[in-house]
Each structure stands twice: as C-alpha cells, then as structure tokens.
N, C-alpha and C positions, 0 to 999 in steps of 0.2 A: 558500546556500553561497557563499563568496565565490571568489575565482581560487586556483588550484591551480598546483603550479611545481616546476618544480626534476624532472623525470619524465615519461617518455608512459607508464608502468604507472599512477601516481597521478591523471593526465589522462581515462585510458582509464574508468577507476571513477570519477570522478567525474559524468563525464557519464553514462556506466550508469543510475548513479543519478537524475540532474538526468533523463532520459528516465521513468525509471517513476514517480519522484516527480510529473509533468506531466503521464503521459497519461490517459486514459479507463479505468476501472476500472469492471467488471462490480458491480451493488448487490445485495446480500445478500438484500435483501426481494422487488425487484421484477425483478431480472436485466437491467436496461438498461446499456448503458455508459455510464453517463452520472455516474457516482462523480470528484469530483474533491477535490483538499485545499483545506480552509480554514483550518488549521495545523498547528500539533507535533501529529500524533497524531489530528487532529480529519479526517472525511473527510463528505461529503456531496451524498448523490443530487440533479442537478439535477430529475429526472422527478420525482418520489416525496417528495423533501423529508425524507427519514431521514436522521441525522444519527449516525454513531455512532465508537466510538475504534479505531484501529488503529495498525500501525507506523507510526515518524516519515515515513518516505517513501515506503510500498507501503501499505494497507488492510489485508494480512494477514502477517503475521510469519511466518519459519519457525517457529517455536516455537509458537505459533498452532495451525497447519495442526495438528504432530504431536501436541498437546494434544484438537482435535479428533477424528483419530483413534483418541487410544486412549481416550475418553470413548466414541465411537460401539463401538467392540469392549467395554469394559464393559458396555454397556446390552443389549448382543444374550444 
C-alpha cells in the first residue's frame, strides 16, 4: 500500500491493516504461527509448507468465518 494523507482516521486504518497483513497468522493444517503472505490472497505456512488462498490482507475473511459457520450448523 502506498502513503496515506490527508487524515489520522485514514492513517489509523491504514496501518491496522499494514499490522495484520505482516504479522504471524495461526496455519489451518498444522496450528503454528508461523502463516505469512506471499501475495494478493496467497498465504503460506513457513513450518508445514501449506499453501493455501485467503483474504488480501488477513488469511480468513469475515465472510469466511460466517460461511463456515453456518456450513458447520447445516451438517449437525
């Protein structure tokens, strides 16, 4: 993302973002933190070497999460 301007509410979110996009993300398969971005949407366990797609800057989307939810409450 490039510099942000003109606001500290647009400053504030920006880095929000630039923080979760960067840090250590728990891996799906093997539970380590060790999940980092290797692009748009692409994220990948340094431990375990899984590779798999998620949102542009987090690993799991809201939309996501509430998708798995009500898959797991159909199946019960």
């Amino acid at each position: 993302m490039g510099t942000s301007r003109y606001g500290v509410k647009i400053r504030k979110q920006e880095a929000a973002v630039l923080k979760e996009k960067n840090k250590h993300h728990p891996c799906p398969r093997c539970g380590k933190d060790s999940v980092r971005r290797e692009g748009h949407a692409r994220w990948r366990c340094h431990s375990c070497n899984c590779t798999f797609a998620g949102g542009a800057y987090s690993p799991q989307t809201e939309a996501g999460i509430a998708s798995k939810k009500a898959l797991a409450g159909k199946k019960e």
